[in-house]
N, C-alpha and C positions, 0 to 999 in steps of 0.2 A: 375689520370687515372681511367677510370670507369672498372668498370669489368661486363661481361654481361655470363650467361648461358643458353649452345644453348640444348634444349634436345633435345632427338630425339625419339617420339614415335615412333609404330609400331606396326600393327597386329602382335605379334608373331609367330602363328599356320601357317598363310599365310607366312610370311619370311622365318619360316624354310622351307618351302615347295618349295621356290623360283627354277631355275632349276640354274647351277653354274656360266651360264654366265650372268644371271641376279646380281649376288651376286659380281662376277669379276667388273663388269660393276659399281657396288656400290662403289666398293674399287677403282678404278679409280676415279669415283666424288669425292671422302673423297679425295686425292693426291689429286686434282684439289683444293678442299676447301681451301688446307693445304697450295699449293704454293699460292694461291690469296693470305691469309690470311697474311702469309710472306712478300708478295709481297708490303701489301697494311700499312704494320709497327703495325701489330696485331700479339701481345704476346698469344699463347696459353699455359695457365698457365699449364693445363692438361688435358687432353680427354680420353675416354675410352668407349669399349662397359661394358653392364652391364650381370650377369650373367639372365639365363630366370625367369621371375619372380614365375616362381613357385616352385623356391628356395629360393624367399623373406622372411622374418619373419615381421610380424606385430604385433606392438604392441598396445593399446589401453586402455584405463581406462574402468575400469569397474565397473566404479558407487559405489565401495566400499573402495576408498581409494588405491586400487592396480591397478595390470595388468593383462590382457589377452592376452596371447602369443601365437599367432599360426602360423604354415606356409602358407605360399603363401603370394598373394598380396593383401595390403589393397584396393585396390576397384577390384568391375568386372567391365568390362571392355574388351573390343574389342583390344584397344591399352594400351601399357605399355611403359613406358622407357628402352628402347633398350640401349641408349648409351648418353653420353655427350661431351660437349665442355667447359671448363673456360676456357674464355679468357679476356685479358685485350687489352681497348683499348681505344684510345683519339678521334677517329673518330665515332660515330653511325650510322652516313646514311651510310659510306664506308659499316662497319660490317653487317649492314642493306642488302646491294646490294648483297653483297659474300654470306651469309646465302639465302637470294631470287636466287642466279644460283644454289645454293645447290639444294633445296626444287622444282626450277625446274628439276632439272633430278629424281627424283622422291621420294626421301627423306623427311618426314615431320619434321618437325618445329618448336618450342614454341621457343621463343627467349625474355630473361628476363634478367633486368639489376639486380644486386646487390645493397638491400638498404645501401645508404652511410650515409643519415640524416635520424634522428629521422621523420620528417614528413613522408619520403619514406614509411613507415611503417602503416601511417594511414590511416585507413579504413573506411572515414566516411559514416556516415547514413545519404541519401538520405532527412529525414523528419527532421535531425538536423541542425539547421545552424550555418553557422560558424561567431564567433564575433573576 
């Protein structure tokens, strides 16, 4: 069974701004997601919003062998990850379709499988070929 993760960007500064029955309206799609997803024999392994990213901590090399620690979020950025989905599932176009009615009520979207094999991982260069 594969496992795929759904994030969920989002202007933050705009969302919280949102007025309440936009945000109610949100929380209906998400129950709507959640019965598809049941519906359709997708396991959601666990979901959650995240807190605002400018409570994040980043960390980073810093060219000296250590770390640089700071708060907020490692990139700027307009949108952030808001919240997520694992989940597992044997079907991808199904998961595929439920995510796409999500993303139409007005929800965005990255939708990523989990590397299972060593190749899933590789990242070829364009100018190298493969033998």
């Amino acid at each position: 069974m594969a496992r795929y993760l759904i994030l969920l960007p989002a202007p933050e500064a705009e969302w919280a701004n949102l007025p309440i029955e936009d945000h109610e309206k949100g929380m209906r799609a998400h129950a709507r997601f959640n019965r598809e997803l049941a519906e359709g024999g997708h396991r959601v392994v666990t979901a959650s919003p995240l807190t605002a990213s400018a409570r994040a901590v980043s960390m980073r090399p810093d060219g000296k062998g250590g770390t640089t620690i700071t708060d907020g979020p490692f990139t700027e950025s307009v949108e952030q990850i808001v919240g997520f989905y694992l989940i597992e599932s044997d079907d991808r176009e199904d998961l595929l379709k439920i995510c796409a009615q999500l993303a139409s009520t007005g929800d965005l979207i990255e939708f990523r499988e989990l590397a299972q094999e060593p190749e899933d991982l590789v990242f070829p260069h364009p100018d190298v070929e493969e033998h």
